[in-house]
PyMOL Python script that loads the backbone (N, CA, C, O; Angstrom):
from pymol import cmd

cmd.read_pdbstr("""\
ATOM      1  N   UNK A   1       0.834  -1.193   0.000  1.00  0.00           N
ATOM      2  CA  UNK A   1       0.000   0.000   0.000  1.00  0.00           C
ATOM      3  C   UNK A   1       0.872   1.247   0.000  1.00  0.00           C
ATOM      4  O   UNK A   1       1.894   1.183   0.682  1.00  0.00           O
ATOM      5  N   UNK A   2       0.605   2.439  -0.702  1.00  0.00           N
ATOM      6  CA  UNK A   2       1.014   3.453  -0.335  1.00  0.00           C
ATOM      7  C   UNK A   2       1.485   4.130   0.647  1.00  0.00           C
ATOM      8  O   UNK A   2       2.544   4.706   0.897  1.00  0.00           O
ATOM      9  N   UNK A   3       0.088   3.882   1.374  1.00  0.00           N
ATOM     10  CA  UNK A   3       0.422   4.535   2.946  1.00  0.00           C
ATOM     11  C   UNK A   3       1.191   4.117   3.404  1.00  0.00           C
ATOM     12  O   UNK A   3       1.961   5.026   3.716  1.00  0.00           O
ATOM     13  N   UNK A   4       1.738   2.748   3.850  1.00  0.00           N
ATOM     14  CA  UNK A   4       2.546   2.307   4.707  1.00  0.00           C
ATOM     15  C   UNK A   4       3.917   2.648   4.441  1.00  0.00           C
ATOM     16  O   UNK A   4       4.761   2.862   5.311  1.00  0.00           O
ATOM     17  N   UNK A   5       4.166   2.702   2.752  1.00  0.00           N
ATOM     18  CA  UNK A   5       5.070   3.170   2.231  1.00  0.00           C
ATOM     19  C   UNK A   5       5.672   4.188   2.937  1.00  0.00           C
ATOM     20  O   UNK A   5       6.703   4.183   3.610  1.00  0.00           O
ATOM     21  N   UNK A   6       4.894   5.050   2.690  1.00  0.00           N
ATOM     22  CA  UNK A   6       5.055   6.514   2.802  1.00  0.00           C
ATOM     23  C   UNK A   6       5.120   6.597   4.626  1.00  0.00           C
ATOM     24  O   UNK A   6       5.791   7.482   5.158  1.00  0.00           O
ATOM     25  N   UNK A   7       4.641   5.962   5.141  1.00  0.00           N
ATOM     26  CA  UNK A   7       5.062   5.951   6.860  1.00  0.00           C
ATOM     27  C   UNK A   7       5.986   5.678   6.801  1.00  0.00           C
ATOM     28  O   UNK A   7       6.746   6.566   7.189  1.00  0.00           O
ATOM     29  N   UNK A   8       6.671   4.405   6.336  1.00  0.00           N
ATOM     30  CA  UNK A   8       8.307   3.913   6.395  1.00  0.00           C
ATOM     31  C   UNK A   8       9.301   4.782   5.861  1.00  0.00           C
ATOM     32  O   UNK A   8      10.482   4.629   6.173  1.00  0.00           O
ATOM     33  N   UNK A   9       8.877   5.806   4.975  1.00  0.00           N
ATOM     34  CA  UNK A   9       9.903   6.738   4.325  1.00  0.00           C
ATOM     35  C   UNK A   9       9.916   7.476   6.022  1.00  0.00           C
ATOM     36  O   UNK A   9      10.959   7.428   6.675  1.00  0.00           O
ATOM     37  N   UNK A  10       8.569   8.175   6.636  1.00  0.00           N
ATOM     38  CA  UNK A  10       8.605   9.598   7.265  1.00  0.00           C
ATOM     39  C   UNK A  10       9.836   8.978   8.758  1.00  0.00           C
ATOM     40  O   UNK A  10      10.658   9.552   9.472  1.00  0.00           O
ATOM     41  N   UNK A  11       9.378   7.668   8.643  1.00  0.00           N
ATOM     42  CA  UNK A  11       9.954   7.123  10.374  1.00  0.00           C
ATOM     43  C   UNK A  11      11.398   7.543  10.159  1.00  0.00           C
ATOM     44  O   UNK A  11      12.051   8.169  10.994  1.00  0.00           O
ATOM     45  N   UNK A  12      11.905   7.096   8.808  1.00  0.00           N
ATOM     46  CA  UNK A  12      13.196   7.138   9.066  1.00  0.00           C
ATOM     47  C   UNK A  12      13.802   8.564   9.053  1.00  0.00           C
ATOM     48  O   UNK A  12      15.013   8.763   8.948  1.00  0.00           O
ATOM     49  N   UNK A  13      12.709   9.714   9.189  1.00  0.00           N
ATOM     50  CA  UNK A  13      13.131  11.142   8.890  1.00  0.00           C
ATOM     51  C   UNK A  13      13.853  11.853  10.266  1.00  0.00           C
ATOM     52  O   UNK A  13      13.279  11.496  11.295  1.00  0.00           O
ATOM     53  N   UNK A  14      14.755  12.589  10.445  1.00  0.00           N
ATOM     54  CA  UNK A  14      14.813  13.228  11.607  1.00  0.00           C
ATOM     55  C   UNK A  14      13.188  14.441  12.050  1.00  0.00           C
ATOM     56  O   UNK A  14      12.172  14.760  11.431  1.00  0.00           O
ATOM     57  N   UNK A  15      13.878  14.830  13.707  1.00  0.00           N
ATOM     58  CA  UNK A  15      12.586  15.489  14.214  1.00  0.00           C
ATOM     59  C   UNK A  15      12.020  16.985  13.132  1.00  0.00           C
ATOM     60  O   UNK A  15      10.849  17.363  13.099  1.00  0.00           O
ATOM     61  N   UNK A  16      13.272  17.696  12.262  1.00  0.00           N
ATOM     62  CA  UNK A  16      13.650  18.306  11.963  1.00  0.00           C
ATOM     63  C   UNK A  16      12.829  18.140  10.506  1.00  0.00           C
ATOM     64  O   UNK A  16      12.012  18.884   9.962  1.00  0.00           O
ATOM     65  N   UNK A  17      13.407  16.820  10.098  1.00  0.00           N
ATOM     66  CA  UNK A  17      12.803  16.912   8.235  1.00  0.00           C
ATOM     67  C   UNK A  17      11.480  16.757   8.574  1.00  0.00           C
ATOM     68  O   UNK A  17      11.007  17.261   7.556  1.00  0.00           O
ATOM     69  N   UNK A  18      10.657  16.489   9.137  1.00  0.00           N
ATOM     70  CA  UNK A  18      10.079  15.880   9.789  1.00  0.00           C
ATOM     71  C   UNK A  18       8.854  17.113   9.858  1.00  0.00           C
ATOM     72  O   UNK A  18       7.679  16.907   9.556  1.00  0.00           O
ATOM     73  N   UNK A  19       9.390  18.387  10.308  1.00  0.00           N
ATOM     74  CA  UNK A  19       8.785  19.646  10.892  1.00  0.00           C
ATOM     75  C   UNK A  19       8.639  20.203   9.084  1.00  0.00           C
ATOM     76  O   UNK A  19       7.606  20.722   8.662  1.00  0.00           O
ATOM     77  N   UNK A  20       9.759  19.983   8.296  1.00  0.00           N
ATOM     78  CA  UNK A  20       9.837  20.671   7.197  1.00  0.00           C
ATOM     79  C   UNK A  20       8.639  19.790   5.941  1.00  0.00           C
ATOM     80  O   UNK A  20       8.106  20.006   4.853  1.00  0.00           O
ATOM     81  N   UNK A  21       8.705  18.927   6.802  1.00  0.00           N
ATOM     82  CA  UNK A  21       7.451  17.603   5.513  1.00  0.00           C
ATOM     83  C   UNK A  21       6.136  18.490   6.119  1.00  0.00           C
ATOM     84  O   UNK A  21       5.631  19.282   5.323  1.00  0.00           O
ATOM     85  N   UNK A  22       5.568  18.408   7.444  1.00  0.00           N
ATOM     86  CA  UNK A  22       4.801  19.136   7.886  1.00  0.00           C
ATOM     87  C   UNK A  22       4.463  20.506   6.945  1.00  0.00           C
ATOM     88  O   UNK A  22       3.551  20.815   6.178  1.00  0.00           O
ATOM     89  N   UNK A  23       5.756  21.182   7.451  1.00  0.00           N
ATOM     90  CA  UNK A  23       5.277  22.666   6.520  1.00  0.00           C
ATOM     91  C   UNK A  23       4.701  22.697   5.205  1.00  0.00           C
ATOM     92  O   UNK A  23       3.784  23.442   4.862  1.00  0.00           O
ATOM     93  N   UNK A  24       5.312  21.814   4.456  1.00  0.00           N
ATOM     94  CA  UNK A  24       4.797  21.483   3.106  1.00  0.00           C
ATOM     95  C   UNK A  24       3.700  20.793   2.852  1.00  0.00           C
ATOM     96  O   UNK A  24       3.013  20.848   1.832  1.00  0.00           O
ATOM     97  N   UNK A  25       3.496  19.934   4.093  1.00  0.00           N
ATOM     98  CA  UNK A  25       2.272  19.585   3.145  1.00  0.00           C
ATOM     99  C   UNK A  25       0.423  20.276   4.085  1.00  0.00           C
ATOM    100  O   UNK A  25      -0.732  19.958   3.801  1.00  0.00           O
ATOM    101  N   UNK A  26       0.910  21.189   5.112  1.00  0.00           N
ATOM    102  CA  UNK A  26      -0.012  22.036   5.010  1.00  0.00           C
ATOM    103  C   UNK A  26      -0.165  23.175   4.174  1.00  0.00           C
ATOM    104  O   UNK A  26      -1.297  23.660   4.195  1.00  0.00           O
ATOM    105  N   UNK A  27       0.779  23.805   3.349  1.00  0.00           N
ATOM    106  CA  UNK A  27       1.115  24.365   2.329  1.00  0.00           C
ATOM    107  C   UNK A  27       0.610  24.096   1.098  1.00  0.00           C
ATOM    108  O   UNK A  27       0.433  24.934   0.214  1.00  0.00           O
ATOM    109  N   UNK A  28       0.332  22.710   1.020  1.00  0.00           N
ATOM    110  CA  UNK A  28      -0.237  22.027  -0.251  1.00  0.00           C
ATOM    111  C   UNK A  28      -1.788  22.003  -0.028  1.00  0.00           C
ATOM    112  O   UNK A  28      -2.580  22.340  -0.909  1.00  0.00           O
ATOM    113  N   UNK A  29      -2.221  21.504   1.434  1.00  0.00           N
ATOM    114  CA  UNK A  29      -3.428  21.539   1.519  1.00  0.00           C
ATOM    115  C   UNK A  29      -4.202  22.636   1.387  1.00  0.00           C
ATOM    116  O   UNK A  29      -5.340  22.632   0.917  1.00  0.00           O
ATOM    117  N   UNK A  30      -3.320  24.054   1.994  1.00  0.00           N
ATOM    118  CA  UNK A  30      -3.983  25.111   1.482  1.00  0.00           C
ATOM    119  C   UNK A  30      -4.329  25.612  -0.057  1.00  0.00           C
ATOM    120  O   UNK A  30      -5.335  26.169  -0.498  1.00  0.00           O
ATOM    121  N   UNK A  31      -3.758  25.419  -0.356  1.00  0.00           N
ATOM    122  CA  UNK A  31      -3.339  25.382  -2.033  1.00  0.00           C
ATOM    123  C   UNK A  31      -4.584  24.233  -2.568  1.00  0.00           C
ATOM    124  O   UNK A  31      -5.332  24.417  -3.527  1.00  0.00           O
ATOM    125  N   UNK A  32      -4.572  23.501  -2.020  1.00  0.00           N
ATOM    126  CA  UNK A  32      -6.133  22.241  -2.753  1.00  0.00           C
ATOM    127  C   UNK A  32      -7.297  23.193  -2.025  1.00  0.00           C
ATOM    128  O   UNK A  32      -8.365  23.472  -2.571  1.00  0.00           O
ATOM    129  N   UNK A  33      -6.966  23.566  -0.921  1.00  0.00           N
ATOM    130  CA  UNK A  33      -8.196  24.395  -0.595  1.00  0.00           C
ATOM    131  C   UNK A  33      -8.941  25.448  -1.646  1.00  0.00           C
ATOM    132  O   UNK A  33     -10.104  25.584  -2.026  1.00  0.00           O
ATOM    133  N   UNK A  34      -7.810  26.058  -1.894  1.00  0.00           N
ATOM    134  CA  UNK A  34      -8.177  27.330  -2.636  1.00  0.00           C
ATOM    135  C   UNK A  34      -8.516  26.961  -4.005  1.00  0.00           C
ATOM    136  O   UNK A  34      -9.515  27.456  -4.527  1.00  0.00           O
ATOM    137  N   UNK A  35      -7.800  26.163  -4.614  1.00  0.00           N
ATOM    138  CA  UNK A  35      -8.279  25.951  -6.087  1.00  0.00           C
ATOM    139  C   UNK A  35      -9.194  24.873  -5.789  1.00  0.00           C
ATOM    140  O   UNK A  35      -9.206  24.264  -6.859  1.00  0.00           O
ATOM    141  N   UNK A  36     -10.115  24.140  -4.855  1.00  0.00           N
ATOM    142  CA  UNK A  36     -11.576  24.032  -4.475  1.00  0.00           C
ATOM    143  C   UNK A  36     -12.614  24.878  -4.648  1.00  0.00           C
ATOM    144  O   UNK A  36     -13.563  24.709  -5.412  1.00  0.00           O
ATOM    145  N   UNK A  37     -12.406  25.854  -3.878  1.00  0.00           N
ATOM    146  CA  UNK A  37     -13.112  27.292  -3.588  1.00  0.00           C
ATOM    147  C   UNK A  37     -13.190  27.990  -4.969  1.00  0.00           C
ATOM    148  O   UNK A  37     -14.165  28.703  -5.209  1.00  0.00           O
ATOM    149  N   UNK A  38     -11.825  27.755  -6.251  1.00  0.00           N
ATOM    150  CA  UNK A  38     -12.433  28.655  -7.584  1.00  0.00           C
ATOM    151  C   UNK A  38     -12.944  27.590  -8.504  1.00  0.00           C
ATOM    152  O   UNK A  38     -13.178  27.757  -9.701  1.00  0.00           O
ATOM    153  N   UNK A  39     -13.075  26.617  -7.912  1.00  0.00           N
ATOM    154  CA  UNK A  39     -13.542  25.698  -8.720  1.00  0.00           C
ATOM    155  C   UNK A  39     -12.572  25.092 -10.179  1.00  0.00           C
ATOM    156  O   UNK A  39     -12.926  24.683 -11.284  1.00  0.00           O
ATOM    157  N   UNK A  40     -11.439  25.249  -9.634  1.00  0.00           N
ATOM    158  CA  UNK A  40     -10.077  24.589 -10.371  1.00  0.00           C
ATOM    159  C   UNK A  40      -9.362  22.866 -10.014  1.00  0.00           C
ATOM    160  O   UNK A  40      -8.565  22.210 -10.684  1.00  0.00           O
ATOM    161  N   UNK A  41     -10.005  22.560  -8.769  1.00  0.00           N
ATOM    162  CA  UNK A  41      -9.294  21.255  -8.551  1.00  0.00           C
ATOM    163  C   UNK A  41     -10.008  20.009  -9.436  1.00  0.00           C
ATOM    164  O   UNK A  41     -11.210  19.792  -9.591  1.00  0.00           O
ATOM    165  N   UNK A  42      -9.060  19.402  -9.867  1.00  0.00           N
ATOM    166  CA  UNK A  42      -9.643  18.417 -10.462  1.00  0.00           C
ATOM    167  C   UNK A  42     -10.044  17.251  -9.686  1.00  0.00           C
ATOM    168  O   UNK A  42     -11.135  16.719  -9.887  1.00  0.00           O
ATOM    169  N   UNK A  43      -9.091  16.755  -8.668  1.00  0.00           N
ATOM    170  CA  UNK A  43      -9.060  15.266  -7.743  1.00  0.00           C
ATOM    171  C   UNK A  43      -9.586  16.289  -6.532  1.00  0.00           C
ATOM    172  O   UNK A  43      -8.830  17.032  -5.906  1.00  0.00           O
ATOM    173  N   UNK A  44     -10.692  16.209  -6.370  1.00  0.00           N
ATOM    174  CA  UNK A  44     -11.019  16.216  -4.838  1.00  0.00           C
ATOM    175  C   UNK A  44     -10.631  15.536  -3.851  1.00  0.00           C
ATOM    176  O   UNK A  44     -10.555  16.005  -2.715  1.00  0.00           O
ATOM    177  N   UNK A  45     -10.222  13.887  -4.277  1.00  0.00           N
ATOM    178  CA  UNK A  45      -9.815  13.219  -3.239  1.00  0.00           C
ATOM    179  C   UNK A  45      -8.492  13.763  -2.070  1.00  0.00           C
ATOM    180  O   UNK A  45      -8.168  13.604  -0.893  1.00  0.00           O
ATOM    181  N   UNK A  46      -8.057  14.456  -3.251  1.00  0.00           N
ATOM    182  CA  UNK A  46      -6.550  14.543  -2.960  1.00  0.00           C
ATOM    183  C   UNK A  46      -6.126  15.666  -1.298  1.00  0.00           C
ATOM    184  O   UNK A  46      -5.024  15.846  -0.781  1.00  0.00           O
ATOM    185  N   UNK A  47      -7.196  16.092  -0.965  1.00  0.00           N
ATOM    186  CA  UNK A  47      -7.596  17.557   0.312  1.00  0.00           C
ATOM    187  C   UNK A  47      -7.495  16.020   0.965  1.00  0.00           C
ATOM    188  O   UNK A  47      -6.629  15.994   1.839  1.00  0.00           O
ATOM    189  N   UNK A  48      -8.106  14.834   0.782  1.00  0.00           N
ATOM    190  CA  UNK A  48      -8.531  14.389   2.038  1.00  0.00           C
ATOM    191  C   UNK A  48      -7.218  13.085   2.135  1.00  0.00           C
ATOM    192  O   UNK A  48      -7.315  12.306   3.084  1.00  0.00           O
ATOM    193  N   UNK A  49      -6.465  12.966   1.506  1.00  0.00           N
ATOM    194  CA  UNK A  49      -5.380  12.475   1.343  1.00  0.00           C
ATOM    195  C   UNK A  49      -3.979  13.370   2.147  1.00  0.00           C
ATOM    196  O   UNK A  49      -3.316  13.078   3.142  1.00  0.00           O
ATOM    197  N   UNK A  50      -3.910  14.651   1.121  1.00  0.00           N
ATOM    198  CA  UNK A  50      -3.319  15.180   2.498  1.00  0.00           C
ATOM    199  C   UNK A  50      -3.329  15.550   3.968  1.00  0.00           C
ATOM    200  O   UNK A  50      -2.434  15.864   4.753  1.00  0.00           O
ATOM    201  N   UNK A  51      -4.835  15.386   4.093  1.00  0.00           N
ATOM    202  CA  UNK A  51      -4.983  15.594   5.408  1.00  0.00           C
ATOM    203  C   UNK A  51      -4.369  14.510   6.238  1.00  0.00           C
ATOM    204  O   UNK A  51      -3.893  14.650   7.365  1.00  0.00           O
ATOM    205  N   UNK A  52      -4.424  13.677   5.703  1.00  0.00           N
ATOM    206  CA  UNK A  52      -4.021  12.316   6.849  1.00  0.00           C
ATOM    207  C   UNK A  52      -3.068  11.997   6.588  1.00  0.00           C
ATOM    208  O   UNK A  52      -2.629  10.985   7.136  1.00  0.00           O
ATOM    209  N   UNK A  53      -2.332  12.652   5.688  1.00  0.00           N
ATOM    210  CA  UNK A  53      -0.705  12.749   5.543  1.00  0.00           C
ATOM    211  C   UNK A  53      -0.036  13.652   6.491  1.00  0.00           C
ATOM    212  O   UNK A  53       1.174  13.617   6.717  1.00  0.00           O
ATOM    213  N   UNK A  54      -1.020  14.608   7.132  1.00  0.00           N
ATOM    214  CA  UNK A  54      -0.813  15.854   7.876  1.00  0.00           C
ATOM    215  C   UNK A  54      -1.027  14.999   9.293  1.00  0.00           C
ATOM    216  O   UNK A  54      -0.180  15.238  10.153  1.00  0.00           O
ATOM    217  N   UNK A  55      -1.970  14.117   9.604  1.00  0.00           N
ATOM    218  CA  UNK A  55      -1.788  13.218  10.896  1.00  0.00           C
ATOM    219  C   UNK A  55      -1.322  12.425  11.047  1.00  0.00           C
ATOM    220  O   UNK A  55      -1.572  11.822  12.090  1.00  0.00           O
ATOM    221  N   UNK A  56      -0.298  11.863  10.087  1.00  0.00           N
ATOM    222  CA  UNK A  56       0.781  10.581  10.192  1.00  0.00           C
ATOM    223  C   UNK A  56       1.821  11.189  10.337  1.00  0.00           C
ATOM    224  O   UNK A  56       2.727  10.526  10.842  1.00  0.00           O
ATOM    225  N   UNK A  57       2.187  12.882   9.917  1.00  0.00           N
ATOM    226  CA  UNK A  57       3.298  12.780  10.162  1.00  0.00           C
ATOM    227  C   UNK A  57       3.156  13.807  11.878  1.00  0.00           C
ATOM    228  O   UNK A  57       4.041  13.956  12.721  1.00  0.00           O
ATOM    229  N   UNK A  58       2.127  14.197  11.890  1.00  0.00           N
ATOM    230  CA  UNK A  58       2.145  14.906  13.413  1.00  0.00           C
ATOM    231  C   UNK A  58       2.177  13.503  14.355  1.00  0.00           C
ATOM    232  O   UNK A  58       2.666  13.643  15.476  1.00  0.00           O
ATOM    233  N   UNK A  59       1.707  12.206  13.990  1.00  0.00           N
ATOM    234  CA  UNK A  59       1.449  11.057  15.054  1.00  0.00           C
ATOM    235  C   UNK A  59       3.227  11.088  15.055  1.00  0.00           C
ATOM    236  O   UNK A  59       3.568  11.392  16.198  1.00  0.00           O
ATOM    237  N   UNK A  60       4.294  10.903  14.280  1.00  0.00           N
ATOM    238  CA  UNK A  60       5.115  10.801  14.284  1.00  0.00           C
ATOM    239  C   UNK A  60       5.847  11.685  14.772  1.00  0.00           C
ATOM    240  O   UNK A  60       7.015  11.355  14.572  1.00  0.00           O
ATOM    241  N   UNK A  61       5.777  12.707  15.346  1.00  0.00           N
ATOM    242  CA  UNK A  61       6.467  13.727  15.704  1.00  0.00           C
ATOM    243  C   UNK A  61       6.320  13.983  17.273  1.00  0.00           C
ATOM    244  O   UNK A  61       7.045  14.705  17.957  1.00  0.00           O
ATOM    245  N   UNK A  62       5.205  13.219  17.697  1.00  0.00           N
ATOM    246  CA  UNK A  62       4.746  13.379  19.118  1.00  0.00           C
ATOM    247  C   UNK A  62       5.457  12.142  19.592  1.00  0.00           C
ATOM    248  O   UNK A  62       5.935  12.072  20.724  1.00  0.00           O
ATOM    249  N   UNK A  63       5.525  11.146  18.691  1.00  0.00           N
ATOM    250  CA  UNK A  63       5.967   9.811  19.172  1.00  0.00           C
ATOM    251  C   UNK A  63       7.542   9.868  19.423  1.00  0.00           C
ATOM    252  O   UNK A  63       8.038   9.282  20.385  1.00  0.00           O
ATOM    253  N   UNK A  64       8.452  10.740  18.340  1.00  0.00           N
ATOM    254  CA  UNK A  64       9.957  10.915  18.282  1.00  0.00           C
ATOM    255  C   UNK A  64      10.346  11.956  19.802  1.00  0.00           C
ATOM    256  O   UNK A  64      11.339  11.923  20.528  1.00  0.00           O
ATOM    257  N   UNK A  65       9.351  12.654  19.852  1.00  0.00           N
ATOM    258  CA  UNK A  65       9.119  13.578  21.077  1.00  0.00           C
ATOM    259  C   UNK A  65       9.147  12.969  22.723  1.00  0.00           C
ATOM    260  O   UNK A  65       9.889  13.200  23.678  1.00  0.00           O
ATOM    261  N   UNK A  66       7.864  12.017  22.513  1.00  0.00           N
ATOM    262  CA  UNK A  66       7.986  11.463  23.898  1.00  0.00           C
ATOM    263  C   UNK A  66       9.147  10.527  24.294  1.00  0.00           C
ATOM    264  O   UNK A  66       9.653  10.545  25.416  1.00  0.00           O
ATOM    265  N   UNK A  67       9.585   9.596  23.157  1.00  0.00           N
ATOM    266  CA  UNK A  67      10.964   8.653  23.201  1.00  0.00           C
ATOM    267  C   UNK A  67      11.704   9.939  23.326  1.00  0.00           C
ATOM    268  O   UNK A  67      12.355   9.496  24.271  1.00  0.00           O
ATOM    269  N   UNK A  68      12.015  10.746  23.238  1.00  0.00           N
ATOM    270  CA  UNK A  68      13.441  11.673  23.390  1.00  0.00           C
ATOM    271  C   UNK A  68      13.022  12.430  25.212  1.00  0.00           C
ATOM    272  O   UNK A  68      13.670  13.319  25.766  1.00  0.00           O
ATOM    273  N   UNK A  69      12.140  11.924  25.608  1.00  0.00           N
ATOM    274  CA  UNK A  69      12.066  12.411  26.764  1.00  0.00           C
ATOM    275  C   UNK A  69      12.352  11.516  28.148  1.00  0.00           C
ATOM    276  O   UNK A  69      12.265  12.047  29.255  1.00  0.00           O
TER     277      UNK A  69
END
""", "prot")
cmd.dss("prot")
cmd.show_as("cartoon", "prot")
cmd.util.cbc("prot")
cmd.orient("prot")
């Protein structure tokens, strides 16, 4: 599957790339937002794809967090 894929890439990321995958891909979601709103997006799916790309990598960041504590 994709997803899992894409978890096994983020695990092996530092706390750091980690913050910078974050930035980007709320960056992107805003961006699907807006070309929603003018009626330009083609894949709708894709808002709800990043979103939970946006909570796999925050689950991961709380998790690298509490082990470092």
């Amino acid at each position: 599957m994709k997803s899992k894929k894409y978890v096994e890439e983020l695990k092996n990321k530092s706390a750091a790339d980690l913050a910078q995958e974050l930035v980007a891909a709320k960056k992107e979601l805003f961006n699907l937002r807006f070309q929603n709103a003018t009626n330009q997006l083609e894949n709708t799916a894709r808002i709800r794809e990043v979103r939970k790309n946006i909570a796999r990598i925050q689950t991961l960041i709380t998790q690298k967090s509490r082990v470092a504590e």
